[in-house]
Residue frames as a rotation matrix with the C-alpha (Angstrom) as fourth column:
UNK 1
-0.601 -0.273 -0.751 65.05
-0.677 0.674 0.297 153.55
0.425 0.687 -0.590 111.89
UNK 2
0.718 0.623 -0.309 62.10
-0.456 0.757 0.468 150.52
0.526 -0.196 0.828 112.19
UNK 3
0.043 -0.342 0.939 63.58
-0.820 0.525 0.229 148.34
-0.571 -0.779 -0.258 115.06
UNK 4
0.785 -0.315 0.534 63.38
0.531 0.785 -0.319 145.21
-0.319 0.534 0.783 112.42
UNK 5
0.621 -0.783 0.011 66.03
-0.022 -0.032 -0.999 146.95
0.783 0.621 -0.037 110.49
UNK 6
0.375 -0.689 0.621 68.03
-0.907 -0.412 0.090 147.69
0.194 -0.596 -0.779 113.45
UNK 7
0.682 0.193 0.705 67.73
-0.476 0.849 0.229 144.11
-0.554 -0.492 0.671 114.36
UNK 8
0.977 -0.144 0.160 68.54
0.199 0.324 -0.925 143.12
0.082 0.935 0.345 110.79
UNK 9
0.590 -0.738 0.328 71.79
-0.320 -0.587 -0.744 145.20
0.741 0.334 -0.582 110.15
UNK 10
0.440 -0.398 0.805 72.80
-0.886 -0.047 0.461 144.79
-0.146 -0.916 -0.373 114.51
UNK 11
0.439 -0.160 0.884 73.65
-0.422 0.832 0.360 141.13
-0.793 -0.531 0.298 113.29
UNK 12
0.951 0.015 -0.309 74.40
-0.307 -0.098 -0.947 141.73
-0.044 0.995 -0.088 109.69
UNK 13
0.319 -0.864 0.390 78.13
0.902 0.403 0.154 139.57
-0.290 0.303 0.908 108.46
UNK 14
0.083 -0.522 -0.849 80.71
0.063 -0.847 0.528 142.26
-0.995 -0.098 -0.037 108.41
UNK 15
-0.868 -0.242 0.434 80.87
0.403 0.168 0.900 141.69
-0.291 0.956 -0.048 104.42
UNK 16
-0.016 0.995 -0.095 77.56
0.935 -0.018 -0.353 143.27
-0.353 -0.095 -0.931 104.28
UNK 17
0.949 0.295 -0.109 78.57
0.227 -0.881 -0.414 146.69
-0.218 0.369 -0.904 104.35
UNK 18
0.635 -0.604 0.482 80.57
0.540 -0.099 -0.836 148.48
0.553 0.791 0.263 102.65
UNK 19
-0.648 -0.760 0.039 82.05
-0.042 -0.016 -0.999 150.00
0.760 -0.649 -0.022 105.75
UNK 20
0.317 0.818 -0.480 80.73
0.273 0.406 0.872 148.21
0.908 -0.408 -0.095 108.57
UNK 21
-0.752 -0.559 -0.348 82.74
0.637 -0.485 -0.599 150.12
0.166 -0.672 0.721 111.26
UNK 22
-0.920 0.339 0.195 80.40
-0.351 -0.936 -0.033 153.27
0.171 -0.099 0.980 110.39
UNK 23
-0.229 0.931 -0.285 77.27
-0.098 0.270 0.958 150.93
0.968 0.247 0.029 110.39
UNK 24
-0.168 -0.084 -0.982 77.83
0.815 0.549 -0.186 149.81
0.555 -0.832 -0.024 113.53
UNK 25
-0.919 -0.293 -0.264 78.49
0.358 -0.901 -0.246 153.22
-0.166 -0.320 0.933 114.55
UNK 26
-0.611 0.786 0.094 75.32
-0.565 -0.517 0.644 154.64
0.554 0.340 0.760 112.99
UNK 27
0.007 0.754 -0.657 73.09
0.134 0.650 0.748 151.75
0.991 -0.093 -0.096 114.98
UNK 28
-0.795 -0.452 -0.404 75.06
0.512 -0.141 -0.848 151.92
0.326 -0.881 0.344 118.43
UNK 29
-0.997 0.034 0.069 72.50
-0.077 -0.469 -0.880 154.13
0.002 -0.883 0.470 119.78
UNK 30
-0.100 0.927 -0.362 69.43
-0.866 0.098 0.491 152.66
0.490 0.362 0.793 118.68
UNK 31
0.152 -0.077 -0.985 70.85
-0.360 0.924 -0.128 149.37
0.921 0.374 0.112 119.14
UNK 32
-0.868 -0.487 0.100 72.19
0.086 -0.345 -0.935 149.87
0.490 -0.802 0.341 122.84
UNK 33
-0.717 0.468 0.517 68.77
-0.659 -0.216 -0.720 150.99
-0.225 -0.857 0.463 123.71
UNK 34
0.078 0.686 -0.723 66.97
-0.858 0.415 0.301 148.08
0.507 0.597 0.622 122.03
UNK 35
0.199 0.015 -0.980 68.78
0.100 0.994 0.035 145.65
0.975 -0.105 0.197 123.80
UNK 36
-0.940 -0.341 0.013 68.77
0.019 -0.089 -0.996 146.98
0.341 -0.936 0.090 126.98
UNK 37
-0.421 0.821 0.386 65.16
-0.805 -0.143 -0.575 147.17
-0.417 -0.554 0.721 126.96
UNK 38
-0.669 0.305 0.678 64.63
-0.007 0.909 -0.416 143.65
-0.744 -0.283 -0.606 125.75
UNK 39
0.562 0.658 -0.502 63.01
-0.493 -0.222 -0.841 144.83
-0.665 0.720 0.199 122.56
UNK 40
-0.382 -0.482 -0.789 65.23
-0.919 0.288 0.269 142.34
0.097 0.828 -0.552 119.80
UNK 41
0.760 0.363 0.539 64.16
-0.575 0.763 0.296 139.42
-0.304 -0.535 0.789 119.36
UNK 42
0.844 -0.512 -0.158 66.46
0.072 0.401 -0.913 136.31
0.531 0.760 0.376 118.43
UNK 43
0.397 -0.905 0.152 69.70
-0.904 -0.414 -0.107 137.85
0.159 -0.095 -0.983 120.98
UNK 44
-0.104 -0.771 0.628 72.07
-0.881 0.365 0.302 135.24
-0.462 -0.522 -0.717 120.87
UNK 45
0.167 -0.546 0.821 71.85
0.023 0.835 0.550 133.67
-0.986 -0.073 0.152 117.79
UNK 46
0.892 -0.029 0.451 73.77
0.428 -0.267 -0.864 135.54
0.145 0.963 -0.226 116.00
UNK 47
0.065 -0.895 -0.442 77.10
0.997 0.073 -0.001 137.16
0.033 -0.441 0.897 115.87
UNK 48
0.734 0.514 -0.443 76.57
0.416 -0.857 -0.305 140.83
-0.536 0.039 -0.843 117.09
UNK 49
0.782 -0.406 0.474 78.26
0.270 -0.465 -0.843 143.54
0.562 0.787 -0.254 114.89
UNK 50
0.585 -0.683 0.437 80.26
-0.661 -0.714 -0.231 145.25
0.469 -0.154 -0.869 117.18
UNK 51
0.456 -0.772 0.444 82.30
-0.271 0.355 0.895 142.04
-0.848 -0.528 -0.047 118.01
UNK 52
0.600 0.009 0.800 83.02
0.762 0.297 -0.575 142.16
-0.242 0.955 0.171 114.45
UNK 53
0.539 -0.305 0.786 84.76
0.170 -0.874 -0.456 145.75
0.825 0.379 -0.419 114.40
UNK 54
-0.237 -0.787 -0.570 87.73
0.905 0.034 -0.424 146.98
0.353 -0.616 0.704 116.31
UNK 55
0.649 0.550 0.525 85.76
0.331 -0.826 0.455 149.77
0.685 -0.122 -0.719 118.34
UNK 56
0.553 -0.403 -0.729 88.55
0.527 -0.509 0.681 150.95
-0.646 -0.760 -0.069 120.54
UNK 57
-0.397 -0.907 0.139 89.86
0.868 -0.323 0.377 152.31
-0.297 0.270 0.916 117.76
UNK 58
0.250 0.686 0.683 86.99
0.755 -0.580 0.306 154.80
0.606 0.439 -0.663 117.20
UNK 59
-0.185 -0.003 0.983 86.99
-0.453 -0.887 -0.088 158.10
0.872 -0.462 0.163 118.59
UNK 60
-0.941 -0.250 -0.229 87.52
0.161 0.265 -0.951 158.01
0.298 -0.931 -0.209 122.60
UNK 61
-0.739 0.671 0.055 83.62
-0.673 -0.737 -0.053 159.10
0.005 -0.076 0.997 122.74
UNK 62
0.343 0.892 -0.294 82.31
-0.864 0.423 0.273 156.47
0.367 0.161 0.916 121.19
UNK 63
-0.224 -0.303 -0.926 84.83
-0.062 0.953 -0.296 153.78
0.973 -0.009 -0.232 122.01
UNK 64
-0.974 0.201 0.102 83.84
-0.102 0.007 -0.995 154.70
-0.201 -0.980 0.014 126.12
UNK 65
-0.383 0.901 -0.203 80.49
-0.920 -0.353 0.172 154.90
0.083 0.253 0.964 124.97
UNK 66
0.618 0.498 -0.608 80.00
-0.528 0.836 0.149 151.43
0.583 0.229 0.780 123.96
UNK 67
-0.399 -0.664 -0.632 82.07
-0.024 0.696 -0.717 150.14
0.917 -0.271 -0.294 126.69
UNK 68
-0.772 0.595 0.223 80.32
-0.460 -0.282 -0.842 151.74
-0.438 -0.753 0.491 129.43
UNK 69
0.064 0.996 -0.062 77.08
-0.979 0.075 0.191 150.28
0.195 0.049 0.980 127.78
UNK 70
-0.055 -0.004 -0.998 78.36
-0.201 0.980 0.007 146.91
0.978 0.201 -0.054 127.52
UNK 71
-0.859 -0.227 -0.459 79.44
0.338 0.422 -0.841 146.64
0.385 -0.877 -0.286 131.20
UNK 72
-0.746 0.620 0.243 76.21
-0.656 -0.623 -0.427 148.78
-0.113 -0.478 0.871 132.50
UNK 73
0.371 0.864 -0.340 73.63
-0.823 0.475 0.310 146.44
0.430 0.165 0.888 130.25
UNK 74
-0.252 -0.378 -0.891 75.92
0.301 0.845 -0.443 143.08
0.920 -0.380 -0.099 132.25
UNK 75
-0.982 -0.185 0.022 75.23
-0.014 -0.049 -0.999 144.85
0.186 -0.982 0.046 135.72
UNK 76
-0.559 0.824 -0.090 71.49
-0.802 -0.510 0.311 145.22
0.211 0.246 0.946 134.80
UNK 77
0.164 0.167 -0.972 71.14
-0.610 0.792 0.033 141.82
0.775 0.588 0.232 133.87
UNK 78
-0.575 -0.270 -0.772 72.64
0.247 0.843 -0.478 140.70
0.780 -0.466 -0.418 136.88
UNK 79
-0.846 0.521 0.117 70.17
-0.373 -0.421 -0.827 142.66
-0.381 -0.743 0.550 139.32
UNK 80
-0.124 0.977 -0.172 67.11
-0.974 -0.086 0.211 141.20
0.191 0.194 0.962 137.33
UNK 81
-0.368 0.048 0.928 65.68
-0.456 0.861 -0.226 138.26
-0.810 -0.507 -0.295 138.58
UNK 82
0.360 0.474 0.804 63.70
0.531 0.605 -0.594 137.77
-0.767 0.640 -0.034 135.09
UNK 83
-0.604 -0.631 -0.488 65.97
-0.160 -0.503 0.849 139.41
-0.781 0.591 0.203 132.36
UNK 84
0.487 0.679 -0.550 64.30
-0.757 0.013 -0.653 139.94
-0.436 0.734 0.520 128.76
UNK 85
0.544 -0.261 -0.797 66.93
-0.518 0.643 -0.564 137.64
0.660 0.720 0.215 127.33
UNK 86
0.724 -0.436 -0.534 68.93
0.630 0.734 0.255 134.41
0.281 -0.521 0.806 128.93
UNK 87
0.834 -0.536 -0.132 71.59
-0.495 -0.832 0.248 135.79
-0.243 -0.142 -0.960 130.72
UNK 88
0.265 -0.942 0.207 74.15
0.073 0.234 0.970 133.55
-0.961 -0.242 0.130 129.44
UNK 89
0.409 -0.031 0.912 73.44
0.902 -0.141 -0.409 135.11
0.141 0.990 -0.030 125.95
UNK 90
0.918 0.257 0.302 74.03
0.118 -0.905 0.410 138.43
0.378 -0.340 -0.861 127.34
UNK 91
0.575 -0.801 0.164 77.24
0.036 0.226 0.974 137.15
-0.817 -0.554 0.159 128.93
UNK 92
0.018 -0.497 0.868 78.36
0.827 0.495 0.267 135.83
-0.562 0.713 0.419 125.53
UNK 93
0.684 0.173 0.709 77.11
0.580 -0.718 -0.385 138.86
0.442 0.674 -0.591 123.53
UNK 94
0.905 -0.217 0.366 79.41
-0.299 -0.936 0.185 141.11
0.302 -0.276 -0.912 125.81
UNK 95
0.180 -0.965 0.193 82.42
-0.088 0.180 0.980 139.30
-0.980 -0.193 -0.052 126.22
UNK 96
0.178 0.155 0.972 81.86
0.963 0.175 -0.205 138.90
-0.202 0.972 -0.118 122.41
UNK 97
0.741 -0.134 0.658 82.25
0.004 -0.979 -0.204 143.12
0.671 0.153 -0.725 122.20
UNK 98
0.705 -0.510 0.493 84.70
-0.706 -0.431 0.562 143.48
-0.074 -0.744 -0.664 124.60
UNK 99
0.484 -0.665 -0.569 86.38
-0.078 0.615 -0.785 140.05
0.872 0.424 0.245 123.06
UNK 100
-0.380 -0.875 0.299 87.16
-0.392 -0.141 -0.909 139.38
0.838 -0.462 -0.290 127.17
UNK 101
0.385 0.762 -0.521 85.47
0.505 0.298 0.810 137.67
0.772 -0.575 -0.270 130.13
UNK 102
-0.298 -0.114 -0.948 87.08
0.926 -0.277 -0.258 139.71
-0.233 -0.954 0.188 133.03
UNK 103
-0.955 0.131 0.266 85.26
-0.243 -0.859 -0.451 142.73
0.169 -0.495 0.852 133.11
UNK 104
0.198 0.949 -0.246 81.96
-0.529 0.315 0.788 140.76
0.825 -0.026 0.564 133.00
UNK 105
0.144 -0.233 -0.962 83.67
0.619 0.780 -0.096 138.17
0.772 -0.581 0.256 135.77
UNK 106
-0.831 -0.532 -0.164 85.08
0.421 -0.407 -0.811 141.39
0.364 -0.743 0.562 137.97
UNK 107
-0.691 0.631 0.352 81.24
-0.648 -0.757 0.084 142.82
0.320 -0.170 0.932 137.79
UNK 108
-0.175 0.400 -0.899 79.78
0.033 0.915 0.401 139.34
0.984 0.040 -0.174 138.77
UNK 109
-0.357 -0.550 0.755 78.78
-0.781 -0.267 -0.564 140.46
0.512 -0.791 -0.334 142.55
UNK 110
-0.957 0.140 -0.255 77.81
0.287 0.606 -0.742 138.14
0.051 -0.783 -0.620 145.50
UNK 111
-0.295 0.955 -0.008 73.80
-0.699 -0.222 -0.680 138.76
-0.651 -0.195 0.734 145.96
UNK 112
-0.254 0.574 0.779 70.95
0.197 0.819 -0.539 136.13
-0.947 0.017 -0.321 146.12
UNK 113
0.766 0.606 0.215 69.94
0.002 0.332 -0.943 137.08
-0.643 0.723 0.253 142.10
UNK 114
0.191 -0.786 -0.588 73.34
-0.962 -0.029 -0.273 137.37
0.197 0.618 -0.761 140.46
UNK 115
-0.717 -0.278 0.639 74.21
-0.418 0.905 -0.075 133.89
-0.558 -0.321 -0.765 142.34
UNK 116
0.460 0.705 0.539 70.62
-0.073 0.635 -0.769 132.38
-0.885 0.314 0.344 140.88
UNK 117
0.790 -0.277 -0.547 72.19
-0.613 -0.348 -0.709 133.67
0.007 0.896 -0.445 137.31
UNK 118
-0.616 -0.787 -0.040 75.56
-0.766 0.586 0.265 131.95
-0.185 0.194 -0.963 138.01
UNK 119
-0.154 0.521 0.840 73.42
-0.366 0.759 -0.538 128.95
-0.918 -0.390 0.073 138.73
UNK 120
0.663 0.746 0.062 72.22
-0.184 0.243 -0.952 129.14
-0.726 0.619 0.299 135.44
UNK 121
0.561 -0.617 -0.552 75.24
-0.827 -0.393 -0.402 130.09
0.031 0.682 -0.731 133.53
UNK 122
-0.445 -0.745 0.497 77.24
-0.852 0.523 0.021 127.26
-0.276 -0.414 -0.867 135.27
UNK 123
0.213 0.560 0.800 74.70
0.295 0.744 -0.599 124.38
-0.931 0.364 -0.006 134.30
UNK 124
0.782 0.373 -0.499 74.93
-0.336 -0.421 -0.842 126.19
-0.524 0.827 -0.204 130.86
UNK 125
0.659 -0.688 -0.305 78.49
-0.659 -0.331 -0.676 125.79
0.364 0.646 -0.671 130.53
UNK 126
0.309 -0.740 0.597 79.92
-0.736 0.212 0.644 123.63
-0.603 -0.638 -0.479 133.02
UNK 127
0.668 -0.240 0.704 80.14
0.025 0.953 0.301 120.38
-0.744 -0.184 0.643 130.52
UNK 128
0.788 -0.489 0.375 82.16
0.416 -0.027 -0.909 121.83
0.454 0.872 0.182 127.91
UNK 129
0.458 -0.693 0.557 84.33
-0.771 -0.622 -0.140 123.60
0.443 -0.365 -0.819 130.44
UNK 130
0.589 -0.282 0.757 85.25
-0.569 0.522 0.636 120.58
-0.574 -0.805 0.147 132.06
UNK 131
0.461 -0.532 0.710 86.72
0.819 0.562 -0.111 119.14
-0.340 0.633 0.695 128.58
UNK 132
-0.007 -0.697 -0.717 88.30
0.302 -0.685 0.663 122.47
-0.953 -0.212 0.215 128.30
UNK 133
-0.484 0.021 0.875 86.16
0.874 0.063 0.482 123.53
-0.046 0.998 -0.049 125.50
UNK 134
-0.963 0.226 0.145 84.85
-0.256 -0.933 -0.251 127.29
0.079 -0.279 0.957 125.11
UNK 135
-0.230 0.972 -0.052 80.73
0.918 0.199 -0.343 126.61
-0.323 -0.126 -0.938 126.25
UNK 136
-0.115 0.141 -0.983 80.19
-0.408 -0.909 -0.083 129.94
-0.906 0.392 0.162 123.30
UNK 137
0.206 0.150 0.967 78.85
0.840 0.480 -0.254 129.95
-0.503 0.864 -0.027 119.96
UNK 138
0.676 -0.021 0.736 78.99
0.447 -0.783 -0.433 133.44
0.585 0.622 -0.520 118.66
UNK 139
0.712 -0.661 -0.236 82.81
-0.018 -0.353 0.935 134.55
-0.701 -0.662 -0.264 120.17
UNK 140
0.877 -0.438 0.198 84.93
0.304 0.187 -0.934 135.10
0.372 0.880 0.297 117.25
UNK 141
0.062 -0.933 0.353 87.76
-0.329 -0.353 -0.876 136.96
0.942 -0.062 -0.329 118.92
UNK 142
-0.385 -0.398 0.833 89.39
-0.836 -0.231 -0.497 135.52
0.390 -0.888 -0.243 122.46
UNK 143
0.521 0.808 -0.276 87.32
-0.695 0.589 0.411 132.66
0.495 -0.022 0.868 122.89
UNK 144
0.529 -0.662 -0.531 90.27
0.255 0.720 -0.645 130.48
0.810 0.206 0.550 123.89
UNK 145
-0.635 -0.587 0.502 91.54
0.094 -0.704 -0.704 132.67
0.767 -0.400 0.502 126.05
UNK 146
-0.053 0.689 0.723 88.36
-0.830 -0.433 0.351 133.04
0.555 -0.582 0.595 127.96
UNK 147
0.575 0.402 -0.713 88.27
0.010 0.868 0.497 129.19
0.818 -0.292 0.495 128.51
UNK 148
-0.224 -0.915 -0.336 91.10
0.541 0.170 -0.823 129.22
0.810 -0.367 0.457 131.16
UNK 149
-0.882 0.111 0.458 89.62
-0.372 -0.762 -0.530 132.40
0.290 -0.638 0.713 132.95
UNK 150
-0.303 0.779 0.549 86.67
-0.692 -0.576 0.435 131.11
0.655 -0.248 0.714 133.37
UNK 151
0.490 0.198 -0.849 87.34
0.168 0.934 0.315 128.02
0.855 -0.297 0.425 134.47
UNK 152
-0.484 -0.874 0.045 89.77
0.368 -0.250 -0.895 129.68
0.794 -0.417 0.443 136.94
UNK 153
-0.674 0.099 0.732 87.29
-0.492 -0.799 -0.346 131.89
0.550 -0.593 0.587 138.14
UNK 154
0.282 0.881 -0.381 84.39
-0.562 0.473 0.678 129.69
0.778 0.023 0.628 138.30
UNK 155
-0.004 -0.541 -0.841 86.86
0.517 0.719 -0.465 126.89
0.856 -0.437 0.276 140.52
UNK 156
-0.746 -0.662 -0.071 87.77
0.430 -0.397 -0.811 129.71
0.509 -0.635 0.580 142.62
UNK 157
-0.896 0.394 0.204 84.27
-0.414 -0.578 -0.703 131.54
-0.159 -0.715 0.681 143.41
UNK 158
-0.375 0.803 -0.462 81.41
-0.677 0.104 0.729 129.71
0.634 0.586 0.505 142.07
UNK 159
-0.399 0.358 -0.844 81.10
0.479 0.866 0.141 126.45
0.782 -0.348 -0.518 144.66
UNK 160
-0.900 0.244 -0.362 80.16
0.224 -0.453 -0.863 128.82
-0.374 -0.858 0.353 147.87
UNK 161
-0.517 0.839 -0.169 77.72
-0.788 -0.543 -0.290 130.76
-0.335 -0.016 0.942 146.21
UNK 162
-0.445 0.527 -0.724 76.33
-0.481 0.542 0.689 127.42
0.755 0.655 0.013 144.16
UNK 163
-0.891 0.017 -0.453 75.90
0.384 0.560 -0.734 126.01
0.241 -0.828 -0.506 147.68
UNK 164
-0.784 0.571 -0.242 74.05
-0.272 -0.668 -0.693 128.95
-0.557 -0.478 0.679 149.04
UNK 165
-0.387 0.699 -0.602 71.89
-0.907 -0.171 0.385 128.75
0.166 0.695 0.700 146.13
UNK 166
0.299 0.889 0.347 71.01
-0.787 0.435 -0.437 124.92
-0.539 -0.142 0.830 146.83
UNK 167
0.927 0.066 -0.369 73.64
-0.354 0.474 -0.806 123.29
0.121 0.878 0.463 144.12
UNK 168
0.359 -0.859 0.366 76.03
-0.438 0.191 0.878 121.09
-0.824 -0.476 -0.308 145.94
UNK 169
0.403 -0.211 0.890 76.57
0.398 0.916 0.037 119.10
-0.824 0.340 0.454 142.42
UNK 170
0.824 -0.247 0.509 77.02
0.284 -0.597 -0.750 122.07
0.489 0.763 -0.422 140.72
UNK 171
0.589 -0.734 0.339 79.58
-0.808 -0.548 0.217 123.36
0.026 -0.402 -0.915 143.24
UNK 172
0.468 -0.754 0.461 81.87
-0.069 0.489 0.870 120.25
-0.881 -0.439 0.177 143.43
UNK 173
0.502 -0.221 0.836 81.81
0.846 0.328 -0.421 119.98
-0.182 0.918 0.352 139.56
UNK 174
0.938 -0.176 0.299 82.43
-0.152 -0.983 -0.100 123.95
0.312 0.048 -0.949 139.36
UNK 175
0.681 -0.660 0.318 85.30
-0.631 -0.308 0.712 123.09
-0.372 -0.685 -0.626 141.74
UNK 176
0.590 -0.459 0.665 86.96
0.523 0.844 0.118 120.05
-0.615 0.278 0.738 139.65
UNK 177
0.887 -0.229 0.402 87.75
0.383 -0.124 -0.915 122.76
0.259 0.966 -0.022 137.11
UNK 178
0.670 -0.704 0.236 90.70
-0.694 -0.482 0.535 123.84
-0.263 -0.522 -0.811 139.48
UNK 179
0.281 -0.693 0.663 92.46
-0.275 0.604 0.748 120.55
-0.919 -0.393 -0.021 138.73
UNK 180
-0.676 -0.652 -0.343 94.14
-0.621 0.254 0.742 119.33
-0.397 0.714 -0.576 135.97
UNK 181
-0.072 0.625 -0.777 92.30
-0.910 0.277 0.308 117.50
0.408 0.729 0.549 133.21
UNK 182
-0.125 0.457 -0.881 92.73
-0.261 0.841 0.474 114.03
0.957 0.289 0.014 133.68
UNK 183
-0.958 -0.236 -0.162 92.61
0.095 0.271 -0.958 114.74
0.270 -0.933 -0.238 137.49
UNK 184
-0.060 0.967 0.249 89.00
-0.998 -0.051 -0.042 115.85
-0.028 -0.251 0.968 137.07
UNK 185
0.088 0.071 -0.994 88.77
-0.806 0.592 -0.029 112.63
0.586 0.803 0.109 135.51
UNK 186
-0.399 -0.665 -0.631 90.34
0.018 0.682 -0.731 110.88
0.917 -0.303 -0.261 138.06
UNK 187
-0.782 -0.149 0.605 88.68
-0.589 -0.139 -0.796 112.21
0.202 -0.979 0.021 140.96
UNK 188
-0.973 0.231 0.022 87.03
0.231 0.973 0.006 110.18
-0.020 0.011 -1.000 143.31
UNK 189
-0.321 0.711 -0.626 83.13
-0.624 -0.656 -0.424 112.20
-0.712 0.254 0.655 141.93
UNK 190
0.366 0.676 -0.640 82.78
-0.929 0.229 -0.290 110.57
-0.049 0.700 0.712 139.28
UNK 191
-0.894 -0.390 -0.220 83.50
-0.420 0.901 0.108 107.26
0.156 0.189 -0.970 140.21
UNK 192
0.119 0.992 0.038 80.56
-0.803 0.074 0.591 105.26
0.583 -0.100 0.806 140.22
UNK 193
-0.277 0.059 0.959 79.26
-0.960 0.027 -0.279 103.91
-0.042 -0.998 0.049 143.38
UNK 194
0.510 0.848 0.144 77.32
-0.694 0.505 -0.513 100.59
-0.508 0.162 0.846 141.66
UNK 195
0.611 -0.520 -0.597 80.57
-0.440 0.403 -0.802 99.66
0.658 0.753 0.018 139.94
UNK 196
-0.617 -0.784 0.066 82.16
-0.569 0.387 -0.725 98.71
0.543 -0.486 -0.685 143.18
UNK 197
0.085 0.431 0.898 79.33
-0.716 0.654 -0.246 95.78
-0.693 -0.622 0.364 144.30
């Protein structure tokens, strides 16, 4: 199949086909190796198919199949220093199939280019997490759910390594998300310094 269609179809509204389970299925192994080698253009902005279809219910073949790819193309991503595509699309696209941030959060390791990635991801997301809003556009299932975890996780490991990396402002903000809304709010960060002369 021409890689435009694959594209096409890989992002195609589940009303499209007439059973988009089996489409999805039929692409999966085109698609899989398209976007692991950085050959789509456009990822992330759109809503991929297979967070659109309830693949764990497919045969145990394919439903490991595309679970093992999802986590494998997230460990990839984090070992390149220049990924074909942002990596906080890549994040989103796979917690978007997997409709979960902790297996993408448990595969997040310490090392100097996963940490640069947080870097990025955390600037990406940190002001909408901090109003406890979901920093995702294309997350139909769980999205809500994720906000909580990630702000959890992010509070809990993200200021060390932002340090390391050079981003004390990212790491204290990162760390506010431990506290209660209007205590972020409250703390003494964002008080301005120019308002007390």
């Amino acid at each position: 199949m021409p890689l435009e269609v694959v594209q096409m179809y890989l992002f195609e509204v589940s009303d499209h086909f007439t059973d988009h389970d089996a489409a999805m299925r039929r692409l999966l192994p085109q698609g899989a190796r398209a976007m692991a080698e950085g050959a789509l253009e456009g990822v992330g902005w759109g809503d991929h198919g297979l967070s659109q279809v309830d693949w764990r219910s497919w045969p145990a073949e394919q439903a490991t199949a595309v679970e093992e790819f999802v986590h494998a193309w997230w460990q990839q991503v984090l070992r390149t220093p220049k990924p074909p595509y942002q990596v906080e699309e890549v994040f989103e696209i796979c917690a978007a199939i997997g409709r979960s941030v902790t297996p993408l959060l448990d595969r997040w390791p310490a090392h100097p280019v996963a940490d640069a990635h947080l870097v990025r991801c955390v600037d990406w997301w940190l002001d909408r997490l901090l109003v406890d809003d979901a920093p995702f556009t294309w997350f139909p299932h769980g999205a809500e759910a994720a906000v909580p975890e990630l702000q959890s996780w992010l509070a809990r490991n993200a200021p060390a390594r932002l340090r390391a990396q050079g981003e004390p402002d990212l790491a204290i903000r990162a760390g506010l998300l431990a506290l209660p809304y209007d205590d972020r709010w409250a703390h003494p960060y964002w008080v301005d310094p120019s308002a007390t002369n």
